[in-house]
DOTIDO-15924 format. One record per residue (C-alpha): y, x negated, z negated. Coordinates in steps of 0.05 Angstrom, whole numbers, plus 5000, padded with zeros to 4 digits. Each point is the difference from the previous one (the first is absolute). Layout:
BEGIN
<<Y X Z>>
...
This chain:
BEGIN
<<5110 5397 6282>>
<<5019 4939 4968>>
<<5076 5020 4991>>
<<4966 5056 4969>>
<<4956 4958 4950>>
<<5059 4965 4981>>
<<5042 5062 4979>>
<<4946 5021 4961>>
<<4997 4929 4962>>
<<5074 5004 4999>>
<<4997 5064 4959>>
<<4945 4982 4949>>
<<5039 4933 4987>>
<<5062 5046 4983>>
<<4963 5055 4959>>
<<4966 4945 4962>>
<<5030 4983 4924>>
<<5038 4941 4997>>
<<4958 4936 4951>>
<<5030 5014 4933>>
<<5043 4928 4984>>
<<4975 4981 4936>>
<<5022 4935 4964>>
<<4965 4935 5006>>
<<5005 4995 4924>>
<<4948 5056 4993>>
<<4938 4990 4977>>
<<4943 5018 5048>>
<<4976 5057 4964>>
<<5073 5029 4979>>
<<5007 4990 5078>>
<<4936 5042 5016>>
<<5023 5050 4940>>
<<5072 5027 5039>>
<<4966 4986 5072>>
<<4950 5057 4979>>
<<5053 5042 4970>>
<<5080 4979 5013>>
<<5023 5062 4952>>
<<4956 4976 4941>>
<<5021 4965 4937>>
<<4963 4940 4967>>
<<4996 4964 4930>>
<<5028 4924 5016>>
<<5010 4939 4973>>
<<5047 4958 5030>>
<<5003 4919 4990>>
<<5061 4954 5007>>
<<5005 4934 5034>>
<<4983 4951 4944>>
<<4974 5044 4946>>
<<4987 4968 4938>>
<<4978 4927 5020>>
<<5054 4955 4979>>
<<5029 5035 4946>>
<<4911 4994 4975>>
<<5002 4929 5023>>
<<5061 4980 4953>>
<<4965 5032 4941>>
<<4942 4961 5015>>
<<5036 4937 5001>>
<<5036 5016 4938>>
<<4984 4977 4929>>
<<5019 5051 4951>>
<<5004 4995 4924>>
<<4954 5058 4987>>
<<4973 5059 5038>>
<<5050 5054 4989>>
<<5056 4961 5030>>
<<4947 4989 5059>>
<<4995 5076 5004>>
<<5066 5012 4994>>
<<5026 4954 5045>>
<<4953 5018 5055>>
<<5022 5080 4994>>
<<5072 4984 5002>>
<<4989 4951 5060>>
<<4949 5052 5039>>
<<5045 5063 4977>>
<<5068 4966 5040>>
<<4953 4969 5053>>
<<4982 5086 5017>>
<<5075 5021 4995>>
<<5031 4955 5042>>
<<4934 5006 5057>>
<<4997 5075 4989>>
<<5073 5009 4997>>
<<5009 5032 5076>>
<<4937 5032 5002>>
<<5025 5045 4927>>
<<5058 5013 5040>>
<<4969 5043 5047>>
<<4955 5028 4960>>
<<5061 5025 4949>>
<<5022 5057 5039>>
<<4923 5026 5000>>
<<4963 5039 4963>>
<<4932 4959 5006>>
<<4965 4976 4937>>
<<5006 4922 5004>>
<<4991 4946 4955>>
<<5022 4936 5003>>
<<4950 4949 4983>>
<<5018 4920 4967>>
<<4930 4977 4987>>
<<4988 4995 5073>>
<<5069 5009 5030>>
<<4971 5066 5034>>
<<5041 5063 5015>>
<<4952 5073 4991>>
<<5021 5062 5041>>
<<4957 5053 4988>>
<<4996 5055 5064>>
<<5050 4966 5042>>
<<5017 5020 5069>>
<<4992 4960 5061>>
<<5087 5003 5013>>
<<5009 4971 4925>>
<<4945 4953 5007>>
<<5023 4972 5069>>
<<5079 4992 4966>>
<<4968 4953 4958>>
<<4956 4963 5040>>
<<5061 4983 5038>>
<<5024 4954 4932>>
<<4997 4925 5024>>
<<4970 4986 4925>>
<<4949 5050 5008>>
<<4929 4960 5016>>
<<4950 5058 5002>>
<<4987 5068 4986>>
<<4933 5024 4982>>
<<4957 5073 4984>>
<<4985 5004 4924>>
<<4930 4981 4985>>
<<4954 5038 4956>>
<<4959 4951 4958>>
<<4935 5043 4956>>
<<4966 4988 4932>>
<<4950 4954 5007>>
<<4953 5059 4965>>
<<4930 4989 4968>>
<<4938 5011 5035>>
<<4973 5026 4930>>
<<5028 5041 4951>>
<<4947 5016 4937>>
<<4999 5019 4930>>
<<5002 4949 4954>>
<<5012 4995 4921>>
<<5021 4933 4959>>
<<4948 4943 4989>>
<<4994 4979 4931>>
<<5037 4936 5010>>
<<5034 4979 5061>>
<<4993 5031 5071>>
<<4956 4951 5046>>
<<5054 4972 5043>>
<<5036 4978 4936>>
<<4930 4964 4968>>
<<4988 4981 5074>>
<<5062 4954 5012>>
<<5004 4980 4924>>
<<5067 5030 4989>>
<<4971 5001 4917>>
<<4995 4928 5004>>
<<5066 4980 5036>>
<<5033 5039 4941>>
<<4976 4955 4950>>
<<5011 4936 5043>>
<<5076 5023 5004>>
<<5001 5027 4920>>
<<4991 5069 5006>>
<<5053 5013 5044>>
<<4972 5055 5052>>
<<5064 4996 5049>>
<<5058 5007 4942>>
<<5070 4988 5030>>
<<4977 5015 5078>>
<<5018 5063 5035>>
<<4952 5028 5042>>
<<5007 5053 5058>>
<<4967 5045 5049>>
<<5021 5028 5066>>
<<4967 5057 5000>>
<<4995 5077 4993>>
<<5023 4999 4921>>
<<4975 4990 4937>>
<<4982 5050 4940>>
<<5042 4974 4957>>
<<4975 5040 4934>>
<<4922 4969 5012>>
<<4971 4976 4944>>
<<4988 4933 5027>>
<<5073 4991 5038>>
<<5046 5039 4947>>
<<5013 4940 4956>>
<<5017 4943 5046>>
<<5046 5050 5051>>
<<5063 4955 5015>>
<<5048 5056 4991>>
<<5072 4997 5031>>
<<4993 4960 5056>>
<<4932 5012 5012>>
<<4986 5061 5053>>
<<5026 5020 5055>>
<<4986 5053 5050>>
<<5035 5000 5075>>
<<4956 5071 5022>>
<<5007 5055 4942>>
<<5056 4967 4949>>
<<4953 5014 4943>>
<<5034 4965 4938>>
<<4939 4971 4958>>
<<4940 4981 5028>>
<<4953 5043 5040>>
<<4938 5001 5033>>
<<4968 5058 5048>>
<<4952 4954 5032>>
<<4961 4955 4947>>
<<4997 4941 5039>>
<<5064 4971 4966>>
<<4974 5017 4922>>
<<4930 4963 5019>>
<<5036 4938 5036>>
<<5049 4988 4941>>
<<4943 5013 4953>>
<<4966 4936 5027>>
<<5058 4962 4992>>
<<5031 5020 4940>>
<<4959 5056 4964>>
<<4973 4989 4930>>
<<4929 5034 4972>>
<<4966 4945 5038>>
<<5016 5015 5072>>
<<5062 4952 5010>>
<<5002 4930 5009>>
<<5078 4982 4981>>
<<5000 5064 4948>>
<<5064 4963 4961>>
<<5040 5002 5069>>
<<5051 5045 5007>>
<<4994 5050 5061>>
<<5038 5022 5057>>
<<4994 5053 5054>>
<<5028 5024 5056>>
<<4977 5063 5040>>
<<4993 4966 5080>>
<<4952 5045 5014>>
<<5002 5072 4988>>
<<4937 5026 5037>>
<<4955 4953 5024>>
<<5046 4987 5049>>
<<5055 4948 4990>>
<<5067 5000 5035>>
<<5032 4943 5018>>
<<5055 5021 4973>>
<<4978 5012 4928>>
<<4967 4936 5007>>
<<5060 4957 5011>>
<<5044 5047 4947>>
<<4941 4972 4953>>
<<5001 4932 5023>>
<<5077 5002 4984>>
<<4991 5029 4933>>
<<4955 4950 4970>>
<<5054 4937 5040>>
<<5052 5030 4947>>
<<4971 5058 4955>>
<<5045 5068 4994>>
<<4999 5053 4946>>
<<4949 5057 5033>>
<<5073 5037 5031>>
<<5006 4936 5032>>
<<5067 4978 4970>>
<<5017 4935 4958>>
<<4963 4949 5032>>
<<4968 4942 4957>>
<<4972 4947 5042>>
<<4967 4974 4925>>
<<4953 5045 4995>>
<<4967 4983 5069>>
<<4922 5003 4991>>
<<4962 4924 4997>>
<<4949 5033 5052>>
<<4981 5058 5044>>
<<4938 5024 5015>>
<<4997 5050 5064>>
<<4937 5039 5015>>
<<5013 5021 5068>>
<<5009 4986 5074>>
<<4985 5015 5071>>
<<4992 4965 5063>>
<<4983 4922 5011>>
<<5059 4952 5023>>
<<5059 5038 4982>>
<<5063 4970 4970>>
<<5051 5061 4977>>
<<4998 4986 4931>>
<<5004 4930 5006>>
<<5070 4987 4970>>
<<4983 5038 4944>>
<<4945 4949 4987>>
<<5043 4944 5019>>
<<5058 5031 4945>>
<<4946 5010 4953>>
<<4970 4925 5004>>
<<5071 4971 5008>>
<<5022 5034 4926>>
<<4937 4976 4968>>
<<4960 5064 5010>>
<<4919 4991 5008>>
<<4983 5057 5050>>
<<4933 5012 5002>>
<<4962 5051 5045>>
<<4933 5031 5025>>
<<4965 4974 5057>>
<<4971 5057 5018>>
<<4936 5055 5008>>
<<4986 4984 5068>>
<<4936 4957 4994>>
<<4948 4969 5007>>
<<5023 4975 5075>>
<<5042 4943 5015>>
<<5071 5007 5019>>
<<5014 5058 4956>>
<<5064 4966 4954>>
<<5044 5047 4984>>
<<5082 4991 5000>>
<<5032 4991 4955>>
<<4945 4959 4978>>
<<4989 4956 5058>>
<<5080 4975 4978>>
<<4998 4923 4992>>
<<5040 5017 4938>>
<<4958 5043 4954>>
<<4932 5003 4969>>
<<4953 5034 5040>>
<<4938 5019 4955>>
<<4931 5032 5029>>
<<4948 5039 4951>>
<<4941 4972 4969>>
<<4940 5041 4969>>
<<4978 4993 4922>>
<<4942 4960 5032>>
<<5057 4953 5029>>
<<4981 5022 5081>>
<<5055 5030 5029>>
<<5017 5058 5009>>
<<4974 5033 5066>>
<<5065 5039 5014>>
<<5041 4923 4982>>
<<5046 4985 5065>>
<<4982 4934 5024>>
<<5047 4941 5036>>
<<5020 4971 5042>>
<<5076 5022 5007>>
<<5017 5017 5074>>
<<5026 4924 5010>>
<<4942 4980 4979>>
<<5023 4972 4921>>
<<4948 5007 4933>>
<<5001 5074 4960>>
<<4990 5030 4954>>
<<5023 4940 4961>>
<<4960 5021 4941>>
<<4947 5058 4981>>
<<4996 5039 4929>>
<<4965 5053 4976>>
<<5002 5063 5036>>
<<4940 5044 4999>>
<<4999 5061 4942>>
<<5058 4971 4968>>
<<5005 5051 4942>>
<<5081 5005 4978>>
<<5046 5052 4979>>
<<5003 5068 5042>>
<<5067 5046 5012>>
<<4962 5069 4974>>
<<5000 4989 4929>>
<<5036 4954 4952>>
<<4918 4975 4979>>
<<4977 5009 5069>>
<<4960 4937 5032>>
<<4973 4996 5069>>
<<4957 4951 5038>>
<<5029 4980 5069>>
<<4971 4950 5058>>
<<5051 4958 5038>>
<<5044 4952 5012>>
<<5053 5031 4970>>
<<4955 4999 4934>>
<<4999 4914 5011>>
<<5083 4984 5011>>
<<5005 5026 4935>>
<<4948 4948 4970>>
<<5038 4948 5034>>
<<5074 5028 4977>>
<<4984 4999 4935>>
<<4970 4925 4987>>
<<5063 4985 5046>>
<<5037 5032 4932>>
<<4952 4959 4956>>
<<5027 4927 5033>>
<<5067 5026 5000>>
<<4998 5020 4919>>
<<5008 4920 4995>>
<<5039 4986 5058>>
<<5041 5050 5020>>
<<5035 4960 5055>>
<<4934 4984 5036>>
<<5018 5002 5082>>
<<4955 5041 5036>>
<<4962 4935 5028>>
<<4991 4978 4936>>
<<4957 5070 4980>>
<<4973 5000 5068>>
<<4965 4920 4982>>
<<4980 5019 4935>>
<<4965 5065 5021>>
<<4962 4971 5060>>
<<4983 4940 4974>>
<<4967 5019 4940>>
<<4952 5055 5031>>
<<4934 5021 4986>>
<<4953 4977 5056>>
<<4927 5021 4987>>
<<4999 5058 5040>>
<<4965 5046 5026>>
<<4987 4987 5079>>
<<5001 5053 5057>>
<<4994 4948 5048>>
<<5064 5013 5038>>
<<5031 4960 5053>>
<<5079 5006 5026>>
<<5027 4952 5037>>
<<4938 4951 4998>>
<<5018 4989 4917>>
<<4939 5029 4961>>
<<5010 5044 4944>>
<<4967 4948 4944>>
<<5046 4947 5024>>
<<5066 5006 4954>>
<<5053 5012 5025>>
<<4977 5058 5054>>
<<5020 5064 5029>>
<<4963 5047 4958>>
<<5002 4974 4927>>
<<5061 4961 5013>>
<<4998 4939 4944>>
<<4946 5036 4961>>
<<5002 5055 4949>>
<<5066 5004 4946>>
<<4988 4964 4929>>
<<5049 5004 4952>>
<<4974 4952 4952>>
<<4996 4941 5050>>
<<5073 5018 5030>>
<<5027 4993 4931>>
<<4968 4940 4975>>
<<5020 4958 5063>>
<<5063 5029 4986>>
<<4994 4968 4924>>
<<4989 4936 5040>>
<<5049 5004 5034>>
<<5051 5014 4944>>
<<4984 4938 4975>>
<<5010 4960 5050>>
């Protein structure tokens, strides 16, 4: 009998499928992806030992004489630091017909619907650190959408942070000289309130459909750059020049996109994407959208960004009112991570709220973001009222544009200080408690440093000019 139990075990053991090897250099999920199905294809990225860090690191250290030769320097530096790490990896991609593309900003090598035998070939390259499953990243969309037609004057965001009043403190000048942009779904370029201030060459570019001049399906993209840049009383830098690029074309975002529209704004294309010209980088970005808390895939676009002198600025999120709802890439050290406030200064119910999953302070800084009335993608008069915080990164962007009309060569801590210090602080009070720090005790995980005022940011900044 038990000779006979053991030919039995014997048998299963030889009828069973051998464990599929996979590479220690797979992620966990691109792992679980082939272990459920061997004879599938996946969308990868895959990272090199070293990425970007020293070649960021030395343009850190670095004084240069102005900002373009900072720009330029650091594309020419990042584009060789790619070829040389990439070089093996091309190789055996060159006799393939996959769609790849070969990444500098982060030193990151896409496949798109590669199969486990190509994926392994590579793996096996010593300089090879990781490969990973593409992630998909969504609008951070608002939780109110109404009709809406233009106040007399200004919009209330724009008389609520005093964006009238900075203007005059810094002669008129409404963001003049500072290039603004969006990572978003597109703009409407012929709007009314956008039409006049459109960059032009250099100034769109879109990774999903190829469309030449700006476009917008979705809305959200027209209403955010409205905020920022829009004229008839609904911007609050309306002498900036804008820039877009299309990173999400649904409401979902690939990662993908993302990162070709992190790229673009490092060194600016034509909308083909030939002739590079790292001078026409944007002075800030402002991203309204997200997903997940903790994650770090797009953070050497960030670090690029903030190593050239680019502001990034992003949404926080619409996953309030509970603690521990941060969104990434707002929870990055690196950028400013702005929360929603109400007309009535409260925030905004839907506002995510802090802390980060290691436990550090954000949103850094709240604006308005509750029936923020801005341009609209149906019409070229069209105006719509939407609640988020996708409605309050804009706020923030664009008094980032008014500091930078008279400095343009203001470091990203230097904004950062002059926007949190000089907040508005009589608030509205829920009440709210994360991590034992109440939410009318400044700075805190809900409000962050208080609500956005433009005329206080600019006026220390007057101080500080003359010192």
């Amino acid at each position: 009998m038990k000779l006979f139990i053991s030919l039995l075990l014997c048998a299963a053991g030889a009828l069973a499928a051998p464990e599929l090897k996979l590479s220690d250099k797979f992620a966990p999920e691109l792992k679980s992806a082939f272990r459920s199905n061997p004879a599938a294809t996946n969308n990868v990225f895959v990272h090199f030992e070293g990425g970007t860090a020293t070649v960021l690191e030395s343009i850190i250290a670095t004084r240069f004489p102005n900002r373009e030769e900072r720009l330029n320097t650091m594309h020419t530096l990042l584009v060789a630091n790619a070829e040389t790490s990439q070089r093996n990896a091309l190789s055996i991609l060159s006799g393939s017909e996959l769609y790849h593309h070969s990444f500098w900003i982060n030193n990151q090598l896409y496949i798109r619907d590669v199969d486990l035998a190509t994926i392994l070939e590579i793996s096996r390259l010593e300089e090879v650190s990781g490969i990973y499953l593409e992630e998909i990243a969504h609008l951070i969309e608002p939780v109110e959408n109404k009709n809406a037609t233009l106040s007399a004057d200004f919009e209330w965001g724009i008389i609520k942070i005093q964006a009238p009043e900075a203007w005059e403190v810094i002669g008129q000048k409404n963001g003049e000289g500072v290039r603004v942009a969006t990572v978003d779904t597109g703009v409407r370029v012929t709007h009314e309130a956008l039409k006049d201030n459109y960059l032009g060459e250099y100034g769109w570019f879109d990774p999903s459909t190829a469309e030449p001049l700006p476009t917008d399906r979705n809305g959200h993209g027209t209403h955010t750059t409205g905020t920022i840049a829009g004229s008839n009383g609904i911007g609050v830098a309306p002498g900036a020049k804008w820039m877009a690029c299309r990173g999400c074309a649904t409401s979902a975002c690939s990662q993908s996109d993302l990162t070709m529209c992190g790229e673009f704004f490092a060194c600016p294309t034509l909308a083909d994407g030939s002739n590079p010209d790292c001078s026409k980088a944007p002075h800030v970005v402002s991203n309204s959208w997200g997903g997940g808390r903790g994650t770090t895939w797009f953070n050497e676009v960030i670090d690029a960004w903030v190593a050239a002198g680019i502001i990034p600025v992003f949404s926080i999120g619409n996953s309030g009112p509970r603690c521990n709802t941060a969104n990434s890439p707002g929870d990055n050290a690196k950028v400013i991570g702005v929360g929603s406030t109400m007309e009535s200064d409260a925030i905004s119910s839907f506002s995510s709220v802090g802390p980060t999953t290691d436990l550090r302070m954000k949103p850094d800084i709240s604006a308005p973001g509750s029936e923020v009335n801005s341009a609209y993608h149906t019409a070229d008069n069209a105006y719509r009222a939407l609640s988020g915080t996708s409605m309050a990164a804009p706020h923030v962007s664009g008094v980032v544009a008014l500091l930078l009309t008279r400095d343009s060569d203001l470091t990203a801590a230097n904004v950062r200080d002059l926007l949190v210090r000089n907040t508005d602080k009589a608030l509205v009070f829920s009440g709210l408690v994360c991590e034992d720090v109440p939410d009318n005790e400044f700075p805190n995980h809900v409000f962050g440093s208080g609500r956005l005022n433009a005329l206080k940011s600019v006026q220390a900044q007057t101080k500080m000019l003359k010192n």
